[in-house]
C-alpha positions, 0 to 999 in steps of 0.5 A, spaced: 501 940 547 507 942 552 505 940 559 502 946 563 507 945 568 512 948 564 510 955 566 515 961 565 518 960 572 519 953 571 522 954 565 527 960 567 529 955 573 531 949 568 535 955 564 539 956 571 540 950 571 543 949 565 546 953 565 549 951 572 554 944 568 560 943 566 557 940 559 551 944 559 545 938 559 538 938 561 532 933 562 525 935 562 520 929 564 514 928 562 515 934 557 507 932 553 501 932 556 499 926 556 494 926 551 499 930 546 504 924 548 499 919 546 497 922 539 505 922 539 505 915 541 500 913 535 502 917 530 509 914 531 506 906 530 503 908 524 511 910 521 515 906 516 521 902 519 527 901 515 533 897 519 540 900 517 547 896 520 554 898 519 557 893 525 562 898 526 559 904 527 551 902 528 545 899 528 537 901 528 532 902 524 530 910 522 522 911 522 520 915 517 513 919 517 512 926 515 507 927 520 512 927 527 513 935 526 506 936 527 508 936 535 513 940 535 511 947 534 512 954 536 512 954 544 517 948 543 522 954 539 521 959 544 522 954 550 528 952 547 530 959 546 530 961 552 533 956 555 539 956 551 539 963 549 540 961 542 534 963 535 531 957 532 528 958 525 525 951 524 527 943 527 527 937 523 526 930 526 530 924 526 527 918 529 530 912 531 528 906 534 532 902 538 531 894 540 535 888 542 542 888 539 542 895 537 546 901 538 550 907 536 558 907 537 564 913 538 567 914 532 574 917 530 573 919 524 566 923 526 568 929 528 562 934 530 562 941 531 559 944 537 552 945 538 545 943 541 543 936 541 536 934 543 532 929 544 526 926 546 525 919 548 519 915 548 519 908 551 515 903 557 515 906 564 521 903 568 525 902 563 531 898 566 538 901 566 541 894 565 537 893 558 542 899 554 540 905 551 543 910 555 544 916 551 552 916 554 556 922 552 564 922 554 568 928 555 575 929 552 576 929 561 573 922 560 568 925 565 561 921 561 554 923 562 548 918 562 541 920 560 537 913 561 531 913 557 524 915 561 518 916 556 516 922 555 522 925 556 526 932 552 534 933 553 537 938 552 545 938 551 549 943 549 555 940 546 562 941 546 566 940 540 570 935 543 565 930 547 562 925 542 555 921 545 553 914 542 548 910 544 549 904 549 548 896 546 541 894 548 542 887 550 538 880 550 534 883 558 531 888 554 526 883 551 522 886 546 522 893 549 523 899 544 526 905 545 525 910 541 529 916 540 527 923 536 532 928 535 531 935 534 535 937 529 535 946 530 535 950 523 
């Protein structure tokens, strides 16, 4: 299901690596075999969409199936675990697909506490920077981290309580191209 090059050795690297950033964050490319992926990518097209907008805050439509969690099993909660030292008893998934005019803004009034933010992107080959979609988290430094979607990439991002995250305007360049969001919710 994981990619076999995820070894032990290579897991306890990404964990120093992790570990090595002001905000702790990581990206782990292609994160599926190709054939656990494709099932993935299957499973995902036979889902429900529903457009949700509120124009000051969002706009995107969430993927509802039953289904997703069936890809994310106990070597995923022990590969967590052990890159960010903290026990997982369950994740849930929030799937999110995102296309031209489509977005997540900063809000004020949302303020989280600290905690793991996961997710996985799914999206064609050479997705174009310019199109939009970047994961962009923004310290209260003004520094800002950039995750560009690549597909069949997991991010790992421990979030501080005062860094907020939105997600890039995807413009009219992006075509009919979609870019897929699942996040991990860590129980």
């Amino acid at each position: 299901m994981i990619n076999s090059a995820y070894s032990n050795e290579v897991i306890e690297e990404v964990k120093q690596s992790f570990n090595s950033h002001d905000m702790k964050h990581v990206m782990l490319q292609s994160f599926f075999d190709e054939e656990s992926y494709s099932k993935l990518i299957n499973c995902i097209n036979n889902c429900k969409r529903t457009g949700v907008k509120i124009a000051d805050r969002y706009s995107y439509s969430l993927i509802e199936g039953d289904n997703l969690s069936k890809f994310f099993d106990d070597k995923l909660n022990f590969m967590i675990e052990k890159i960010v030292g903290k026990k997982i008893k369950e994740i849930k998934i929030d799937a999110r697909e995102f296309g031209w005019k489509d977005y997540t803004l900063l809000h004020d009034s949302e303020n989280k506490d600290k905690g793991l933010d996961i997710f996985l992107f799914i999206c064609r080959e050479n997705w174009d920077y310019f199109w939009g979609g970047n994961v962009v988290y923004k310290s209260k430094e003004g520094k800002s981290h950039i995750f560009t979607p690549v597909p069949n990439s997991l991010c790992i991002v421990s979030r501080r309580k005062e860094d907020m995250s939105f997600i890039q305007y995807l413009n009219h360049y992006v075509g009919d191209e979609k870019v897929i969001v699942l996040n991990l919710k860590l129980e």
